[in-house]
N, C-alpha and C positions, 0 to 999 in steps of 0.2 A: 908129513902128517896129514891126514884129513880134517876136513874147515867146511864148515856152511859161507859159503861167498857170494856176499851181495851183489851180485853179477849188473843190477840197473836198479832204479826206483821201481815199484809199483808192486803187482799181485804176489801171488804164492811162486810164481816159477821163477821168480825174483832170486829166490836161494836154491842157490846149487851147491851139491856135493863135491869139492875138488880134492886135491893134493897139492898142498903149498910148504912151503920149508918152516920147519920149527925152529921158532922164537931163538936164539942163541943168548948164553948170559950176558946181563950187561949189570953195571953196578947203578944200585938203587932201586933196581928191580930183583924180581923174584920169577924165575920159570916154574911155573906148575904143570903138572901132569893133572887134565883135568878130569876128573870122576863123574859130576856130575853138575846141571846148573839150569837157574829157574828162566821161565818164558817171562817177561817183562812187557808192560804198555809202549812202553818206552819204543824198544823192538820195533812193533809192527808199525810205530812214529818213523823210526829210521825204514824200514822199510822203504815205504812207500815217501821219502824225499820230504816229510813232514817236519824233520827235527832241522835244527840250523846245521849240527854233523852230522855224520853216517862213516865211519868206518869200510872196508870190504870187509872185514868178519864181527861180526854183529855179537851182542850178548854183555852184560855190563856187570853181569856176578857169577861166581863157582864158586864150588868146593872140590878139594884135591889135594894131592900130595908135592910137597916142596922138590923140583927137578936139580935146582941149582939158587944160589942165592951169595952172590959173588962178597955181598957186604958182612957175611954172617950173622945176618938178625934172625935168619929162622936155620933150621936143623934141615938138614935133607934128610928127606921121610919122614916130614912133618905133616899132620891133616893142619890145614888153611884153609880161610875163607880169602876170597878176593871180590870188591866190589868196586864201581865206579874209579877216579882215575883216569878218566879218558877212555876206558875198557870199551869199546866199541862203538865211542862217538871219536876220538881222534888216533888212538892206537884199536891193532887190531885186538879183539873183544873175547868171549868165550863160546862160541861156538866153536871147539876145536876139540881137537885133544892135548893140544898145549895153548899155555898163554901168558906172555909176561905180564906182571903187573908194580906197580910200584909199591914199594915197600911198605909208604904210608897207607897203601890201601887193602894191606894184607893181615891179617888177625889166626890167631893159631885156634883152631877149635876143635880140640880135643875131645873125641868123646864116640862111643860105640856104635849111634846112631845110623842108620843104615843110610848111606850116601843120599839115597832120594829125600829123604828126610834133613840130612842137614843140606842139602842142596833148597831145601824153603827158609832159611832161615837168613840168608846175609843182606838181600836187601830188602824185604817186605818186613822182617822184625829188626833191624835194628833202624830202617826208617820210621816204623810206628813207633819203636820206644823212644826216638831222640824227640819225637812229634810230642809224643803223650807224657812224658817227663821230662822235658827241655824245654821244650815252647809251651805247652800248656800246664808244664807244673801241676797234672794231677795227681789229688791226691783221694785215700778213703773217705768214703760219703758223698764224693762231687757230684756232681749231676753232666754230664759227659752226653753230648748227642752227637752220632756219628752219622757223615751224611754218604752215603754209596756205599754201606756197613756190606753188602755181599762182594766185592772186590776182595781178592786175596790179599790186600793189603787193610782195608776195614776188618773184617773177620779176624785178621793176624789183632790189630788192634782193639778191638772187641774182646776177643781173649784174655790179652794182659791187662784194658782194664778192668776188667771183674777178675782177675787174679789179685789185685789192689784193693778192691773192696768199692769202685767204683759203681757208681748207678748209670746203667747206660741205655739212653733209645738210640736205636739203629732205623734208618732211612735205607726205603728201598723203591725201585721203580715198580716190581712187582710182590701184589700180596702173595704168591706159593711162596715166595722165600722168607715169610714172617716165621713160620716152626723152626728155621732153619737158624736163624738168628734168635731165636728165642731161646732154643737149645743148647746155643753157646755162652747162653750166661743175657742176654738183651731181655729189660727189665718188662721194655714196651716194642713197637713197631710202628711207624707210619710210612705212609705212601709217599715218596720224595714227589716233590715239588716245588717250582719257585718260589710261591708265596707261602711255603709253610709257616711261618714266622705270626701270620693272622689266626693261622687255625690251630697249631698245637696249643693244649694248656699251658703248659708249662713254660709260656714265652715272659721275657723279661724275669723269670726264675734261674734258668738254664747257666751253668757255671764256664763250662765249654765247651767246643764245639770242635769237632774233627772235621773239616771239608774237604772231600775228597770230589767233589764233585765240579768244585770248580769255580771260574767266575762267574757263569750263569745263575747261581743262586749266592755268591760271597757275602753283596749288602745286606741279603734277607739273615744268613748266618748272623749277623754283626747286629741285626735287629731284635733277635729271640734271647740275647744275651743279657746279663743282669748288669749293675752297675759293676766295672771292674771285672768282667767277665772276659774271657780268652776264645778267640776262633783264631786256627793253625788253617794256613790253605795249603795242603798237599798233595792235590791228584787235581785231573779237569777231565773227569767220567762226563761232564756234559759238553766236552769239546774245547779246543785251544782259542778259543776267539775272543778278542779283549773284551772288556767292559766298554760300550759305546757310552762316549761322550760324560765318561764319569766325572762329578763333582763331588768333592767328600761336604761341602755345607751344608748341601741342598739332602744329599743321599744318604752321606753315613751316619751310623748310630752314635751318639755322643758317649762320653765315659768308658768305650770299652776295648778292647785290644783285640788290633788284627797282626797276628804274624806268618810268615812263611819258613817253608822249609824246604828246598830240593837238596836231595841226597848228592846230586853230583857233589858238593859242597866236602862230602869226607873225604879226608884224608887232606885235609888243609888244613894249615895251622891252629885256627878256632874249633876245626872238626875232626878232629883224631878219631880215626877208627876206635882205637884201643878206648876212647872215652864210652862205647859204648858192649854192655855186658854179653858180648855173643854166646862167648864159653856158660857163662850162670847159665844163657835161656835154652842152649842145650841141654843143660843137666836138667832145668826143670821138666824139660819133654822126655828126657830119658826117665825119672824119676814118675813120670803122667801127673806133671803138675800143671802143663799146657801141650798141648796137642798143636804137634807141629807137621802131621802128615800130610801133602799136598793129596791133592784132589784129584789129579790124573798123571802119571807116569809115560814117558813116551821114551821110545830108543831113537838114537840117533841119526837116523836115517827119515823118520817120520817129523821130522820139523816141518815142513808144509803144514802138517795136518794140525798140529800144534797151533802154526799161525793162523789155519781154517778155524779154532775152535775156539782161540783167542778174540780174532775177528767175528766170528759172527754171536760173542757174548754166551757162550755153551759150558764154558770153563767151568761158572759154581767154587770158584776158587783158583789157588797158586798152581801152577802146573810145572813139573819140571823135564828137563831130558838128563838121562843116565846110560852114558857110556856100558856097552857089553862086551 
């Protein structure tokens, strides 16, 4: 089969095109034939020797069709989602045209949707929804502020909460993309910054907080929030570098809750895929209840350009590749 092969660490000529042998069944996994699957931060992490693993074939979510499935939990010629699992941080990943995955990390997602479309859907939405209704328990009326809201993964969450009935300000580095988040339901706009927390109104009102942005702004997060209020950290858009020399006495905000999420986490006992609704937020995008269309399509031979456009911040959203 053909594979994007992380040939070394570093730039774009980093992936190469090969020919490597497809996956064979094995029990407790699932072969899939794969259709199509999103570019991830994550990726251009392993890439370049950034993340603790890296795989030789990179990619950590698809959608596709069931190849074999030795345990019979799914149907051959099933549509499936596959996410994390090790999928391209210690088994190889999906960049292919096949991929095993483990069981626990495979979800049936039925539905009309045209590949590239449910190819945005396995890790950017069901990390926002376990984010936005697991860890931040929101709910109608809250006051929700998202911080790096243009990421395809804020925008994905941005969406579902104003499908909720949530009130949301969206955080961005640049003002052109305030219509842009406005559009999708964002109540307000402001300019991301460390010390927002002094200058928004609504600090010490604020119910929770989406952080995508990192630890660079976390404490400030944890400072705008009300008594009992919730900030989720789930993305580091301002880079992987710890918090220097943090103290919670001296720094953190009293009375309010910091929790985390990384996705690697599903498909482990506390995080069942299945706990999270993939099949529903299909049908709601079939039905145009949320708009699940990625924002650039690429074929599979232009992954370079994919990680050029990832890397230099051009995306404006989720991007995927779809087999021809």
């Amino acid at each position: 089969m053909r594979a994007i092969v992380l040939e070394k660490f570093g730039g774009l000529d980093s992936l190469v095109i090969k020919e490597i042998p497809e996956p064979e069944p094995k029990a407790g996994y699932v072969v899939i034939q794969i259709k199509a699957f999103g570019i991830n931060h994550a990726e251009m992490h392993m890439r370049r020797g950034e993340w603790a693993e890296a795989a030789p074939v990179s990619g950590i979510e698809c959608v596709g069709l069931v190849k074999s499935c030795p345990g019979g939990e799914f149907p051959i010629g099933a549509k499936v989602a596959a996410l994390m699992g090790g999928l391209g941080r210690t088994i190889n990943g999906s960049y292919a045209e096949y991929t095993r995955a483990p069981v626990s990390n495979v979800a049936l997602i039925e539905s009309d949707l045209p590949w590239a479309e449910l190819a945005a859907i396995p890790e950017t939405y069901a990390t926002a929804w376990t984010c936005l209704f697991r860890n931040l328990e929101i709910e109608k009326g809250q006051l929700l502020l998202i911080r790096g809201a243009t990421s395809s993964f804020g925008q994905a969450a941005l969406k579902m909460a104003v499908n909720v009935g949530a009130r949301v300000i969206a955080t961005t580095r640049n003002r052109d993309r305030f219509a842009m988040l406005e559009k999708l339901g964002a109540e307000r706009c402001e300019l991301e910054r460390r010390d927002l927390s002094k200058l928004i109104p609504e600090a010490k009102q604020i119910d929770a907080v989406l952080d995508l942005v990192g630890n660079t702004v976390m404490l400030d997060s944890l400072a705008m929030l009300r008594r009992g209020g919730r900030s989720c950290l789930a993305g580091w858009l301002g880079g992987l570098d710890p918090i220097p020399d943090f103290n919670p006495l001296l720094q953190m905000a009293s009375g309010v809750y910091l929790t985390f999420f990384g996705s690697f986490v599903f498909g482990t006992p506390g995080f069942p895929l299945s706990d999270v609704p993939l099949r529903q937020i299909a049908a709601d995008a079939a039905a145009g209840r949320l708009d699940v269309k990625p924002m650039r399509v690429f074929r599979f031979e232009e992954i370079r350009e994919a990680h050029r456009v990832m890397e230099a911040n051009e995306a404006r959203g989720k991007m995927v590749v779809v087999h021809t």
